[in-house]
Every structure is written in C-alpha cells, then in structure tokens.
N, C-alpha and C positions, 0 to 999 in steps of 0.2 A: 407454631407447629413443631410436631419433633416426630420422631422415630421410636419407637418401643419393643424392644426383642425379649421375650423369655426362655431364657436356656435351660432347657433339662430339668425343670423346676417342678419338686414335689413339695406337699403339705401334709405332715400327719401331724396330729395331734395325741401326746402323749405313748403309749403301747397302741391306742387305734389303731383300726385300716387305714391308710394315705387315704385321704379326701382329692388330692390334684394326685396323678401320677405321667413323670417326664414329661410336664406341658413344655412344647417347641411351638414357638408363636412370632410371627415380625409383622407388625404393626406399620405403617408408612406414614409418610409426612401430609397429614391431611384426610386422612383414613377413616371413617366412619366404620366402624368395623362393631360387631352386637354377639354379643355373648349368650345364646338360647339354650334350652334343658329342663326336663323335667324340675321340681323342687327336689333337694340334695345332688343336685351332679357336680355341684362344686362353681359353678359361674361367679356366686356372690365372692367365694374366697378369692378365687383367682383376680377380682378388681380390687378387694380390700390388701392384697400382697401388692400387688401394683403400686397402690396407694399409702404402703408401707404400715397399713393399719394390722394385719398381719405378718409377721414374720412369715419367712419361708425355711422349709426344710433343707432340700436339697438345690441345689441350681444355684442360677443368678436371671437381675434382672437388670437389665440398661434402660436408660432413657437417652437417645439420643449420642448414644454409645458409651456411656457414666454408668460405672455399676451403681446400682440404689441400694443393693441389700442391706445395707446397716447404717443408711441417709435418712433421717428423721422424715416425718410425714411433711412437715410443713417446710424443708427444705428440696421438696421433691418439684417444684415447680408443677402442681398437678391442683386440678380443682374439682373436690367429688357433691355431686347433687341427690339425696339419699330416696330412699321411699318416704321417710318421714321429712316434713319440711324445716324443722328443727330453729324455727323463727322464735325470735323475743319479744314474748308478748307484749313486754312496756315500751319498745321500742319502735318508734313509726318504719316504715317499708325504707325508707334514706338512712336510717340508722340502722338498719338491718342490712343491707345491703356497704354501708360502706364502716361497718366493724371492723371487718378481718383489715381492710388498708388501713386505719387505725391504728391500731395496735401494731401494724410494722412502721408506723411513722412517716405515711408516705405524706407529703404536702396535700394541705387542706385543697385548693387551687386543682391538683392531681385530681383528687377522690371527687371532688364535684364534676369534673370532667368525665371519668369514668362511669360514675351513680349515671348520669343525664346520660348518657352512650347506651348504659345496657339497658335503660327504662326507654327510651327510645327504639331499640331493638325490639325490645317486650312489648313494644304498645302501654305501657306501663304509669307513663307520665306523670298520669291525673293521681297516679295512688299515691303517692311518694310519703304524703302527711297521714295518710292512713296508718292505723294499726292493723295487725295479723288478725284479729277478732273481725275487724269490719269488710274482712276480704271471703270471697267465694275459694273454695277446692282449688279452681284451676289459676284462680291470680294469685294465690299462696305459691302454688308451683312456678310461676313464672317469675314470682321476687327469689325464691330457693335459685334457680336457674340466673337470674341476677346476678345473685349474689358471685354465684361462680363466674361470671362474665365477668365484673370491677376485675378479679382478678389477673386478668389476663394470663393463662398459664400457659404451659408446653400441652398439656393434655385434660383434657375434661374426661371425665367417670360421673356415669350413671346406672345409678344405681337402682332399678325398676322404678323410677319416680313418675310411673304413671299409673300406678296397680290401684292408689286408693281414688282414684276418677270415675266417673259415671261413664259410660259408655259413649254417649254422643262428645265430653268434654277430653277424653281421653283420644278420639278420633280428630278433634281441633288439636291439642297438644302434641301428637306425634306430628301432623303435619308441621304445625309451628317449631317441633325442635329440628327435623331436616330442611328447612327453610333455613336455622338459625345457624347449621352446620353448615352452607352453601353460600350466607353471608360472611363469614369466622372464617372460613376454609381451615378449620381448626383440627386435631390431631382428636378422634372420641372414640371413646368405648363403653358401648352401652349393654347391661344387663337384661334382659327379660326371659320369664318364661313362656312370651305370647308370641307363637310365631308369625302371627299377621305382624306384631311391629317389627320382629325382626326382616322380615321380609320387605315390608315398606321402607325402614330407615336404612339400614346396612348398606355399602356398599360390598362388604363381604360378611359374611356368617361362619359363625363358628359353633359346631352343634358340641353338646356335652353330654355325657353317659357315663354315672359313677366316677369319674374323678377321669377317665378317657375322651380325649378329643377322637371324634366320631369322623367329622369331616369340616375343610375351611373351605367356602368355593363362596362366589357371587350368588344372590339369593336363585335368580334362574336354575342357576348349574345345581344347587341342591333341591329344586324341583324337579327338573328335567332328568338326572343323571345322578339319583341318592348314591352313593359310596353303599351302603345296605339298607336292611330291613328297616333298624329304626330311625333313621333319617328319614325313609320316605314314608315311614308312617305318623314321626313326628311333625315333618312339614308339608301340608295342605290341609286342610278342610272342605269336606271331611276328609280324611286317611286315606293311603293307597286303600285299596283293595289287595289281599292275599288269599290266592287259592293253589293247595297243595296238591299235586299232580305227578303224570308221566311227559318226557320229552323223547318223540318217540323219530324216525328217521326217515321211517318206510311207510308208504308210497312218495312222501313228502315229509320232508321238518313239519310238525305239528304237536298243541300240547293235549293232552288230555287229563281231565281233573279224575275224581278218585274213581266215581261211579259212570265215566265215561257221558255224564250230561251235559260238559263244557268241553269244546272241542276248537280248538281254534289254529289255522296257519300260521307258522313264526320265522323269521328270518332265517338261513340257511346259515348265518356265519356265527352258529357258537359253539366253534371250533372244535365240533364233530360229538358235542356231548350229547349221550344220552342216559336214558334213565330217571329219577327221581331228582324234581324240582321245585318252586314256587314259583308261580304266575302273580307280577304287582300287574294292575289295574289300576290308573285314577278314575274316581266316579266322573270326573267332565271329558276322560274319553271313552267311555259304554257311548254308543250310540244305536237309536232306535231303526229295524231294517223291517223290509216286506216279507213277509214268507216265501220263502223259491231264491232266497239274495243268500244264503250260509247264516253262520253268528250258529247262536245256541239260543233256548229258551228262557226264561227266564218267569216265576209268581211271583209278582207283586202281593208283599203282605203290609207293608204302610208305605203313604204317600202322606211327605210332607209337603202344602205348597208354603214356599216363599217370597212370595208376591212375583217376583223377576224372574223366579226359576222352581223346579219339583224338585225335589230330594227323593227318591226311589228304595226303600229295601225291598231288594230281591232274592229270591229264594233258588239255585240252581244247581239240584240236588241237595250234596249233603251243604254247597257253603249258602253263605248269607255276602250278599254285595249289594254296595250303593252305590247309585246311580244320579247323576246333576243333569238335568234335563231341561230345555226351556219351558216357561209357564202355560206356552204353547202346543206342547207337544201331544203328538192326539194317543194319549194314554188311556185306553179303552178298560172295560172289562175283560176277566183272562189274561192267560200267558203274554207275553212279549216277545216278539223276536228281536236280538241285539245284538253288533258288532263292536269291533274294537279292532281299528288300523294298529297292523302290524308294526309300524313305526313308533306306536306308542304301547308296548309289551314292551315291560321289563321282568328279568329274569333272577330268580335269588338261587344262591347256594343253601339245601337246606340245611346243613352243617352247621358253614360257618356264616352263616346269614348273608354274606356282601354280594354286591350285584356282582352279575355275569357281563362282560361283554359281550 
C-alpha cells in the first residue's frame, strides 16, 4: 500500500492548451479511488504521469511522500493493467505473467510462489499452460491483471481494462476487480469513462472536465449533493433533469419554470435568493400523485418499459423530463399528475453552473 499526492500538477503539450491544469489530489493507504470524464478531460494522462509514462509540466508528484517526477517508470514501485491486454502470444499465461519478475532476477522459487498466488486470486489456475489465442476476452484480462499482482507494488493503475468486454463479462469483471481490491487492500486508481463502474468500484470519485477537477466526494455524495451541473448530469442514468425557471418568495419559497406549467414548493433556506434559476430533478425522484395532491402535469410522449421499471419522457410545457417509474405503475392514457419531495430539488446557479445550498 502507499500514499499518492499530486501537487499543483499541470500537463501541456508543446504551445497546446494544458490538458491537466493544478490537479491537487491525496490518494490514501489502501484507497480505491476512479478517475471518471467524458473522452479528452484528461483521466488517461493524469494515470500515465502517475505512472511516469508521461512526464509532467508543472507540479510534483509523491508516492508515499518520494518525489517521482524524474523516477524512471519501472522504478516507481507501481503496476499499470492497460485497455489493451498487451500478452505474448508465444508465451503460455506462467510465462506471461511471470516475465517482468524475470527480468528483475527475482528467484525462480519467488516467481512460482507469486505466478500460483495471483492465479489463485484469479481463479486462474487451470490456464497457466495456456496460450493468449486459446483464452476468452475476459481470461485475457484476468492474466493482464495477474500479471500486475506477481508484482506486488505500492500501487496498481488501471487503465479502462474493461471497455473491450461484452456487457454481461464486463459486469463479472468489475465485480471481480473490487473483490480483488478488498483481498490486496491495495493502494488503486482506476480510469473509466462509465460511471456505473465508477460508482460501484470507488471508494471515492474524482470527476474530470477539460483538464479541471469538477469534484472528489464518495460515489453517494456525488449523487446526492453534485458540486454543479455537470457532475449531476454526468452521474446517473439517466441524467438529472434541468428546467430553467423563476425562484420566487411570495406567498411562499416556490419554483416556477419558464411558462408557469411547473410549479413546485422548495425549501425556505436558500439564503433569501430570488429570481432566475435551474431546477435539477432526478428521474427516480418524479413521482406519480392523484389529482387534487399538487405536483404539476406532465404528456407522456414515449414510454420505454424495462422490464423492472418505465422510463418516461415527459413533455411540461416548453421542457422535456424523464421519469424512472416502476414496471407497475398505473401509467394511463393522457396527462399525468407528478410530484417530487422537496428534499430531493436541487438548485443551480444559472451563471456559474454550481449548486446552491
């Protein structure tokens, strides 16, 4: 295990724009920590500096409180698992995995101890004499992920190695690598752009936006309480909901959207503002009410069902809002009446995007 801090650490390339700019980041002893962002916000660079595969610009970077910036890659005590599995085809899975000890000269005695530990971990066993050609997608990933285990390092890096998976093999492999993090109690930092795994594996999250860290919080806290807009639109499926409105005072705190057909009560405590705002919504908290109970209207113009639950777009006025509803729910013909507890309205600055307390 170890500790990882980045100070103040930027990345340009050449006259570029900085791709990272003053990433401040501490990593802890043991930390599963995931790296999420659209494609280009910078996540991948940020692991490859890490990794020292990258140089950095500005800053520094510790491990364990040892600056790394000018520590060769393979002196960094770090082991990276990539999107590609980057195996030797003429080499069976034991010779693929116990390479890298190899060539540092660790005793033969060593290297079968550790080969049999991480195939053991892996479920792995039976492959050993196998070749990379006679393996499935997801037991390629799991000798890649091997491999970095013989290692035993201060920090594992991963590097989206689950993106060329099938959908059901990709849902076994995340399970199996937070499993494998809770065995290890290992020091990881993993990459992705999906924020279901960021959400399942992390023990904290770190959103990215153009080469800005957005927000670090536990996967809840950046559902519950986004820092702004695009965090809480980057994390859930589907998206908040946003609808652009007034926050008005009188007779009551209440919001009202543009053309007055969404109307809803909102807490009293945000600290006396009024005027132009945005309304987030998550579609799992719209919920369905009786006529004569408040809420606002809402036309259904598609219904997806999904076996366990509907998907809703709703039409109300000028915006369009989705709605997660159970597979149950007695979604008629015509309009709907719908609430949404005050407790779960969140509020944006339309400015500067970030939430409102």
């Amino acid at each position: 295990m170890a500790e990882v801090a980045f100070r103040n650490v930027s990345k340009q390339y050449g006259r570029s724009p900085r791709v990272i700019h003053d990433l401040e980041l501490e990593i802890g002893h043991g930390e599963f920590l995931v790296l999420v962002g659209p494609s280009g916000c910078g996540k991948s660079t940020t692991l490859r500096m890490l990794a020292g595969l990258e140089a950095i610009t500005e800053g520094e970077i510790l491990i364990d409180g040892r600056r790394v910036n000018d520590v060769h890659p393979r002196d960094r005590d770090i082991a990276m698992v990539f999107q590609n599995y980057a195996l030797y085809p003429h080499m069976s899975v034991y010779q693929n995995m116990a390479l890298n000890l190899k060539v540092r000269r660790v005793p033969q005695e060593e290297i079968l101890r550790r080969v049999k530990y991480a195939a053991e971990v892996l479920g792995i066993q039976e492959l050993l004499d196998r070749r990379p050609s006679e393996l499935s997608g997801g037991q390629k990933q799991r000798v890649a992920v091997g491999r970095a285990i013989v290692r035993e390092p201060k920090v594992f890096l991963f590097d989206e190695p689950l993106s060329n998976l099938d959908t059901k093999l990709r849902v076994q492999m995340r399970a199996e690598i937070g499993a494998l993090h809770k065995r290890l109690n290992a020091t990881m930092v993993y990459v992705t752009h999906d924020q279901i795994e960021a959400m399942t594996l992390g023990s904290r999250v770190v959103v990215l936006r153009d080469g800005y860290v957005q927000q670090v919080a536990p996967p809840l806290e950046l559902f519950n309480e986004p820092a702004n807009m695009f965090v809480a639109g980057f994390i859930g499926s589907p998206p908040m909901n946003f609808v652009t409105g007034t926050l008005r005072r009188s007779p009551s705190p209440h919001f009202v959207n543009r053309d007055g057909s969404l109307v809803c009560d909102v807490a009293a405590n945000l600290s006396g503002r009024e005027g132009d705002i945005v309304l987030g919504i998550r579609p799992e908290h719209l919920r369905l009410s009786a006529k004569g109970e408040g809420g606002f209207t809402a036309v259904p113009s598609r219904i997806e069902p999904l076996g366990s639950e509907l998907l809703l777009y709703l039409d109300v006025g000028p915006d369009r809002l989705v709605g997660r509803m159970p597979a149950d729910a007695p979604i008629g013909d015509g309009p709907l009446c719908l609430t949404c507890p005050v407790q779960n309205l969140r509020f944006f600055d339309p400015q500067t995007e970030r939430r409102l307390s």
